[in-house]
N, C-alpha and C positions, 0 to 999 in steps of 0.2 A: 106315161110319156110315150109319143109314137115310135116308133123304129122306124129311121128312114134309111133303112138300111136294107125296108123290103118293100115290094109293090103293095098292091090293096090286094087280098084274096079276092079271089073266082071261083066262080062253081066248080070249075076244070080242079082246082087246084086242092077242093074237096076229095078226089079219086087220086091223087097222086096220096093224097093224106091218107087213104085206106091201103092202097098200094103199100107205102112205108108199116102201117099199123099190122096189118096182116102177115108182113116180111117179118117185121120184128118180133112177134108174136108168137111164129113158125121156129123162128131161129132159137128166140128164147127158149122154149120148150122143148124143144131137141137136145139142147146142150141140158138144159135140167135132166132131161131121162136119162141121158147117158150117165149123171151121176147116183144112179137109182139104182136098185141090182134088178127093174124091171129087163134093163136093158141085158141082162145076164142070162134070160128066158132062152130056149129055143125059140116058145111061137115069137119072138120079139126079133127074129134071125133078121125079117126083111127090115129092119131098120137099117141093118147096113147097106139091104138095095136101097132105099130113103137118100142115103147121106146124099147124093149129087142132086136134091131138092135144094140141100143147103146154099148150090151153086147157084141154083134159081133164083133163092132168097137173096144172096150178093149180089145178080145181076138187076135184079127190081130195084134194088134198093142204092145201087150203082145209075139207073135211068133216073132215080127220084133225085139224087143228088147235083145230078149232070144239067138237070130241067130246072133245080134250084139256080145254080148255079148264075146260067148262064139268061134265066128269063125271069127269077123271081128279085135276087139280092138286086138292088138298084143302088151299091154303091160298090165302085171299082175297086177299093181296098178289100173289103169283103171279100170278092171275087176272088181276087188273086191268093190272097192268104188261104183260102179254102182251096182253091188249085194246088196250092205249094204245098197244103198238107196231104192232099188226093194225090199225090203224083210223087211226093215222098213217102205214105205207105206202099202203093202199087206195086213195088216189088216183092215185099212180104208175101202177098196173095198169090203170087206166082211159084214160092216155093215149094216143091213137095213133100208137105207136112201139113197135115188136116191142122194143128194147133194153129202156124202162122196163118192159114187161110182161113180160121174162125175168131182170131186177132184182127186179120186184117176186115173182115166182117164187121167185125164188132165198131172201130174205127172208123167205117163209114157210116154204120148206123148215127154214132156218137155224131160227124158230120152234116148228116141228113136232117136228124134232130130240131137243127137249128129253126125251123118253119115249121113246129109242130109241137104239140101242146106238150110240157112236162107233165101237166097230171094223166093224158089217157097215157103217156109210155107207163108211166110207176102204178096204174091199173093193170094193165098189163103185167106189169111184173109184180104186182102183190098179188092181185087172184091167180096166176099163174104157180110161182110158187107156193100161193096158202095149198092150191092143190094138193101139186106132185107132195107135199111134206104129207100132209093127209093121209092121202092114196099110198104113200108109201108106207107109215106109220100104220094102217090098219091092213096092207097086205101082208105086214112081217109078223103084224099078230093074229092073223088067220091060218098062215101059210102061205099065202101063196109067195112070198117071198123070204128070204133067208131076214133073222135078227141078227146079224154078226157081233159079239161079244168080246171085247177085248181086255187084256189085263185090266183088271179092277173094276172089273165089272162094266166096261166103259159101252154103251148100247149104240150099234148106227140105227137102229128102228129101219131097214128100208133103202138106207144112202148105201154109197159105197165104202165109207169111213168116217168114223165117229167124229172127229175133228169136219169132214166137209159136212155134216150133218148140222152140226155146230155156229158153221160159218152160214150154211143158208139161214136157220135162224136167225142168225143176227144180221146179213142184210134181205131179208123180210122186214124185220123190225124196224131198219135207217125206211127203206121203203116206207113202211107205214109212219112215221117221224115226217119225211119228206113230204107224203100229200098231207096231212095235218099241220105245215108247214111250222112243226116247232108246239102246235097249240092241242094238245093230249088232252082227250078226255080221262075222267075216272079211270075207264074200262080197259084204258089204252091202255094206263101205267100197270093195272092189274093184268094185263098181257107180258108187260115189259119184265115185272115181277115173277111172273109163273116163271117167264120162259127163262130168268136169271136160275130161278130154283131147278126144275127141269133139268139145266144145264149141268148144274153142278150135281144131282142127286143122281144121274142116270148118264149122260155121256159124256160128261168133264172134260170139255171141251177148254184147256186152262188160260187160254188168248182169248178165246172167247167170253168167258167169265169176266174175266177183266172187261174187254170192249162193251159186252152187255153192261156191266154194272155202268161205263164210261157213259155208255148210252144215256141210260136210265138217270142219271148224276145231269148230265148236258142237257136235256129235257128238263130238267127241273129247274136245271140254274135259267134256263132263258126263261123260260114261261112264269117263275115266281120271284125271281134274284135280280135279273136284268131290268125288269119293270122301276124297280124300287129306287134304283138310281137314275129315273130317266132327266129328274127335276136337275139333273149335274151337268146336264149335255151344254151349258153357259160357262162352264167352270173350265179355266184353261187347263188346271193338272189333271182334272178328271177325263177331257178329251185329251191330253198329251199319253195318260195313260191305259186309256180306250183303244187308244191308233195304236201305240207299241205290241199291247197284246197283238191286235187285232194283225197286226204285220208279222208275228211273229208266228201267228197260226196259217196265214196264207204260206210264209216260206217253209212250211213244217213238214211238204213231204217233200222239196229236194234236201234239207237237215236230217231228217232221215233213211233218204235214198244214199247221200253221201256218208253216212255215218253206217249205214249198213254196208256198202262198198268197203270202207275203210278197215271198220271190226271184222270183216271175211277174208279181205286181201290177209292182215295181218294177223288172224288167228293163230292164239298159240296153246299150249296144252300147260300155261304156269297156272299153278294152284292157286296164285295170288291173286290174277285177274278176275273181277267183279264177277263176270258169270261162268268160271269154276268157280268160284269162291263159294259161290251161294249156291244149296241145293233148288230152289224157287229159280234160278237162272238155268235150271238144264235144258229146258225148250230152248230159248235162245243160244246155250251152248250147242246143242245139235244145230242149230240154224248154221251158225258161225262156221261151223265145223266141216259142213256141207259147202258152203258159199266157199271158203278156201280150199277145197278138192275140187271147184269147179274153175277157178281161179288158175289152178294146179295143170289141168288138164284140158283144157278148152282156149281157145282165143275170142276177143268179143269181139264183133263183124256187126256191119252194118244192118244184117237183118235176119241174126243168129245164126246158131247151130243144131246139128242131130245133136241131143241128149237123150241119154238113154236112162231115161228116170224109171227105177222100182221104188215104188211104198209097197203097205198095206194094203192099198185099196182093194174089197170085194173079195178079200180073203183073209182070215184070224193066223192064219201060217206064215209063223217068219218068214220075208223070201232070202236065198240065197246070196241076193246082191241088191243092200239096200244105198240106194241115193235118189235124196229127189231135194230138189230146190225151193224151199217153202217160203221164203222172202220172196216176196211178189216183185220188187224193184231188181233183188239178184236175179231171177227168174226170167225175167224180162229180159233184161240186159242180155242175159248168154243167150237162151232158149228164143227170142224173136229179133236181137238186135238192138246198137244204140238208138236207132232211128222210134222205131215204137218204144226203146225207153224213154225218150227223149217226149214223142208225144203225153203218151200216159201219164209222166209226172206234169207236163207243161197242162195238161187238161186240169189236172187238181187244183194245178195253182192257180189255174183261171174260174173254176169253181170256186174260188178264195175268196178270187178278186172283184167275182158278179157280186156272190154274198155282203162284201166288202161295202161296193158301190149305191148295193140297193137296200142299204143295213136290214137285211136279212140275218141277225146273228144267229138261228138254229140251222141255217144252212153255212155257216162256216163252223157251226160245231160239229155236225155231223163229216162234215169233209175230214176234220181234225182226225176226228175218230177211227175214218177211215185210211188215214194215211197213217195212224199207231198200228192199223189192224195188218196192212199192207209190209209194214218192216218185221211182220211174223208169216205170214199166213200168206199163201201166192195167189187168191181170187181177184187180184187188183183187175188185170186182164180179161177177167170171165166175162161171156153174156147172162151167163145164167144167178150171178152172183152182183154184181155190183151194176145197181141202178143208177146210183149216186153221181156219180161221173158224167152220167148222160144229161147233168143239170147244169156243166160246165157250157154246154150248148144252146139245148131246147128252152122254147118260151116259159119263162118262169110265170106271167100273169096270163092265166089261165081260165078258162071259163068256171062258173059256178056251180052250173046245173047241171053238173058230173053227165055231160053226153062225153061220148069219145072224142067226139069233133070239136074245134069253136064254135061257140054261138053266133048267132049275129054282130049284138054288141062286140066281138073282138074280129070282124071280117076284115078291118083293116091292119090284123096281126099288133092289134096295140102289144106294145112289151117295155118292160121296167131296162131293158135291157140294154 
């Protein structure tokens, strides 16, 4: 069905599409090194002269948005809604905090998107990634970079902590899910499989495990479970109870945004509570734990606060003063504000609601997955971690003959959309 929501492509509008692809490309990559201990090097020093490239990359990709905007959307709702949300991060970017200003980055890429194909961005960020994981993986076992080893043997290979080690894995994997939109090869699930084993044999990564296995389980149920019932789609109870799910997985990351708020605001230390209770709940009891010291000590503003987060990261030595926010929704909320909280969750659930529309059900599993991954784990926000998101925007019908650009056949930006 066409979007007429946009003009007809132009040649012109080909170079604004390299423009975005190279910006995003740039940025991506940066943010992955940073989580690498390449970035830990001396000779790697001049990356920090680099970082004000990244401003580059904001303003390119702030010109492609603006020329969207205002010459390509050919409908006024559009328009403004995209303004409203450009003009409600805007201040984030101005804060002095490299984090808000590569959120706020991040949030226009996500709005740029919208004229631009989802499968070259998630090329981008799977060979991107397949890289740096690579490169980092065979520098820690040559030398050139440190393997950092944590209690239990737990391996980063290369990253700066086994748990973010963990997490690039697994959105690699949503990544390659996404462009195979749901439909896995063999070879795929033998990727899915290693990397579940992997996981658990070498970095134990314990959210992760789970979300991999979630992964690999979501993939199967669409591509072999969901077919089986398609002869029911006539059947009133069987669509009455198609749409509940299906409603229930779109509202699933503000249920667990507010459910996460709620268990941190009111963390308490009784034995009786489900996660003291259970040793298999100490991750999420550290999460909780956290989220209510920041609760404690912070006020939440409209476009965050200085926090002063220590982990582990890029060192095996306890540090002195450990806090860091690992709920990606708590995270958000203090560390960039309501306002990008407010967006980030309002993206998922519009990721929901595309999948919804366009009965794409592996792209509302995979959102699912990421919004359980999101109430542990704080890469909701990342560029270099979460593609997924970027599908709540960009053209979901996509050309075939894997060029980075559209083809012909899509010059007038056909989209399901």
């Amino acid at each position: 069905m066409e979007n007429k929501t946009l003009i007809p492509r132009s040649k012109e509008h080909h170079l604004w599409d390299w423009a975005f692809y190279i910006s995003y490309f740039y940025a991506f990559n940066l943010a992955f090194f940073k989580t690498t201990l390449y970035s830990e090097l001396d000779i790697f020093d001049y990356y920090y002269e680099l970082r004000w490239l990244m401003y580059v990359a904001t303003g390119v990709i702030l010109l492609v948005l603006i020329r969207d905007i205002l010459f390509v959307y050919n409908d006024r709702k559009t328009q403004i809604i995209s303004l409203i949300l450009l003009f409600a991060a805007l201040p984030g970017g101005w804060r002095d905090a490299t984090d808000s200003r590569t959120v706020f980055l991040f949030i226009v890429i996500i709005l740029a998107s919208r004229t631009r194909s989802l499968k070259a961005i998630l090329k981008i960020a799977l060979y991107s990634g397949t890289f740096w994981l690579l490169i980092s993986f065979i520098g820690s076992k040559i030398g050139w970079i440190e393997d950092l080893v944590y209690s239990g043997g737990r391996h980063s290979f290369g990253i700066i902590y086994c748990t973010d080690l963990a997490c690039h894995i697994f959105f690699v994997l949503v990544t390659l899910c996404l462009l195979r939109e749901g439909k896995l090869k063999i070879y795929d699930y033998a990727v899915l499989i290693f990397a579940n084993i992997a996981n658990i044999l070498w970095i134990r990564g314990k959210v992760c495990a789970v979300c991999l296995f979630l992964l690999l389980l979501g993939m199967l149920w669409n591509q072999f479970v969901i077919p089986l019932f398609s002869g029911l789609g006539s059947k009133k109870y069987y669509r009455a109870a198609r749409n509940t799910i299906c409603i229930l997985l779109i509202a699933l990351p503000v249920i667990l945004a507010l459910l996460s708020i709620l268990l941190s605001y009111f963390y308490t230390d009784d034995p009786g509570v489900f996660y003291n209770k259970y040793p298999i709940m100490h991750t999420l009891q550290l999460r909780y734990e956290m989220g209510c010291e920041a609760f404690d000590i912070y006020d939440i503003k409209n476009y965050g606060v200085g926090i002063a987060e220590q982990g582990y990261g890029s060192s095996t030595t306890p540090p002195d003063f450990y806090f860091v926010l690992d709920i990606s929704y708590i995270k958000i909320l203090f560390s960039f504000g309501r306002v990008p909280f407010l967006i980030f969750t309002g993206l998922l659930v519009n990721t929901g609601i595309r999948a919804f529309r366009e009965k794409r059900s592996y792209l509302l599993i995979l959102m699912a997955i990421v919004a359980i991954d999101a109430a542990v784990e704080h890469h909701l926000s990342d560029i270099s971690y979460d593609s997924l998101i970027l599908a709540s925007m960009a053209l979901l019908d996509t050309e075939k003959g894997g060029s980075l650009l559209p083809s012909k056949s899509s010059d007038t930006l056909n989209s399901k959309s």
